[in-house]
C-alpha positions as CSV (number, residue, x, y, z in Angstrom):
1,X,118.1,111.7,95.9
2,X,114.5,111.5,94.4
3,X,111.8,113.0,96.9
4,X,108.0,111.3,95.8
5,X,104.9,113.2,97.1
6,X,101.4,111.5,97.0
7,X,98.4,112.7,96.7
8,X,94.2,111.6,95.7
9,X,93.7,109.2,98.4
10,X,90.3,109.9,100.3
11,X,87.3,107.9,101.0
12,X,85.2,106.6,98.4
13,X,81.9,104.1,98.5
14,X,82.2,100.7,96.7
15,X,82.5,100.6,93.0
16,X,83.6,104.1,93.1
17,X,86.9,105.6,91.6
18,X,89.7,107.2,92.7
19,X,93.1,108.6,91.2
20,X,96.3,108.9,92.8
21,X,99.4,110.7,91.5
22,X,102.7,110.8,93.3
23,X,105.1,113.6,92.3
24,X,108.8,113.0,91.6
25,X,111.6,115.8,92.8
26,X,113.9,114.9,89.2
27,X,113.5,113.4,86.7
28,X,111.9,109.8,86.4
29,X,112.1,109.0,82.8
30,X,115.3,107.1,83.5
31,X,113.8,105.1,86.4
32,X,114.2,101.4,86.4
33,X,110.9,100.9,87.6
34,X,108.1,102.7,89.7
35,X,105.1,101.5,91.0
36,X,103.1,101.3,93.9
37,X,102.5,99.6,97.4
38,X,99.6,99.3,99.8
39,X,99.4,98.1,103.3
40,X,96.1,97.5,105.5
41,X,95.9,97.8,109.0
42,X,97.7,94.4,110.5
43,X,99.1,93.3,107.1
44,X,101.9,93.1,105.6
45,X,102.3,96.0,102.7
46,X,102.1,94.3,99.0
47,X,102.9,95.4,95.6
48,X,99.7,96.5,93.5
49,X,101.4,97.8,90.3
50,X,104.5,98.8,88.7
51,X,106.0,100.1,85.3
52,X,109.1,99.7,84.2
53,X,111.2,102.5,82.2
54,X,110.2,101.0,79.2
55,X,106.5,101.1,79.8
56,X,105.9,97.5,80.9
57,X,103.6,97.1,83.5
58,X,102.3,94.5,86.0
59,X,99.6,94.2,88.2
60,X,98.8,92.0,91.8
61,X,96.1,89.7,91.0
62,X,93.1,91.6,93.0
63,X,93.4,94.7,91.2
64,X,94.0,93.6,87.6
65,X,91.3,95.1,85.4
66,X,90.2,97.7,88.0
67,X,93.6,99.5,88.4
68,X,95.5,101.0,86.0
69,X,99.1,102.6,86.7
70,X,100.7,105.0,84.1
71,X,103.5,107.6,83.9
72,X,104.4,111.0,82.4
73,X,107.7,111.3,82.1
74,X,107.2,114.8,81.2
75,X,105.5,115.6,84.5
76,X,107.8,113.3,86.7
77,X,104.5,111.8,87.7
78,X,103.2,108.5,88.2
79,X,99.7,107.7,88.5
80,X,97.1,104.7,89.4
81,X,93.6,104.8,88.3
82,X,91.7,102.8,90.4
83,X,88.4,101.4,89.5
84,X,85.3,99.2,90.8
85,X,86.9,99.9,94.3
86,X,86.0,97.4,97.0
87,X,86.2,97.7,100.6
88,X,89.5,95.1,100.7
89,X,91.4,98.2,98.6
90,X,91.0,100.4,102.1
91,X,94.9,100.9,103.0
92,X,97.3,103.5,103.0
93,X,99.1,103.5,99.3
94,X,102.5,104.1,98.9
95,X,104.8,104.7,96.0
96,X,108.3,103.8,94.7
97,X,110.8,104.6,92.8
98,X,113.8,102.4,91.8
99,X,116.1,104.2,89.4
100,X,118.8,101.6,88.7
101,X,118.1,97.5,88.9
102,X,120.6,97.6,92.1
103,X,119.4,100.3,94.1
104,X,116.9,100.9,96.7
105,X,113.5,102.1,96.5
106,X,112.9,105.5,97.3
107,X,109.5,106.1,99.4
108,X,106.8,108.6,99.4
109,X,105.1,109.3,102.6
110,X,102.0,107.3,101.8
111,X,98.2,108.6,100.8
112,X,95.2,106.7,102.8
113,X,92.5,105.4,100.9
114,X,89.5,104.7,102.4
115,X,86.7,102.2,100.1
116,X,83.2,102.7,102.7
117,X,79.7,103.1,102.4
C-alpha cells in the first residue's frame, strides 16, 4: 500500500509558476511509472505527465514546454514544475503511482490549482 500526499497548489496569475510535490509513504524507486492527472470543473480528468522508473517521461500536448515532471527517488517524491501557467491549467491536480505494469494506480487526494488574475 503506497499512501501519496500533495502539496503546492494555490492560485497564481497568468504566466506565473508554481510547483507541486506529492509525497510517497515507501519507496518509489521501483515504481513502474508515476505521474500526474488534472481534472477541471465539468471535465473529464486527463493525464498531464508521467515518468517511468527508468526516467522516461511524457507530456499532454498543452503543457509540453511549460511543465516539467521529475522524481527523487531518494525523497520518495515526485514533482511537476509548471511554467507560463494559463488560466485553462485551473484544476484540481492529482497524482499516481503505478508500481508494477499490471496493477492499479494508487491516488493522492488531489491539490487545487488556481491560474487567475
Amino acid at each position: 500500500q503506497v499512501q501519496l500526499v500533495e502539496s503546492g497548489g494555490g492560485l497564481v496569475q497568468p504566466g506565473g509558476s508554481l510547483s507541486l510535490s506529492c509525497a510517497a509513504s515507501g519507496s518509489i524507486s521501483g515504481a513502474h511509472a508515476m505521474g500526474w492527472y488534472r481534472q477541471a470543473p465539468g471535465k473529464q480528468r486527463e493525464l498531464v505527465a508521467s515518468i517511468t522508473r527508468s526516467g522516461s517521461t511524457d507530456y499532454a500536448d498543452s503543457v509540453k514546454g511549460r511543465f516539467t515532471i521529475s522524481k527523487d527517488n531518494a525523497k520518495n517524491t515526485l514533482y511537476l514544475q509548471m511554467n507560463s501557467l494559463k488560466p485553462e491549467d485551473t484544476a484540481v491536480y492529482y497524482c499516481y503511482a503505478q508500481m508494477y505494469w499490471f496493477s492499479s494506480y494508487y491516488w493522492g487526494q488531489g491539490t487545487q490549482v488556481t491560474v487567475s488574475s
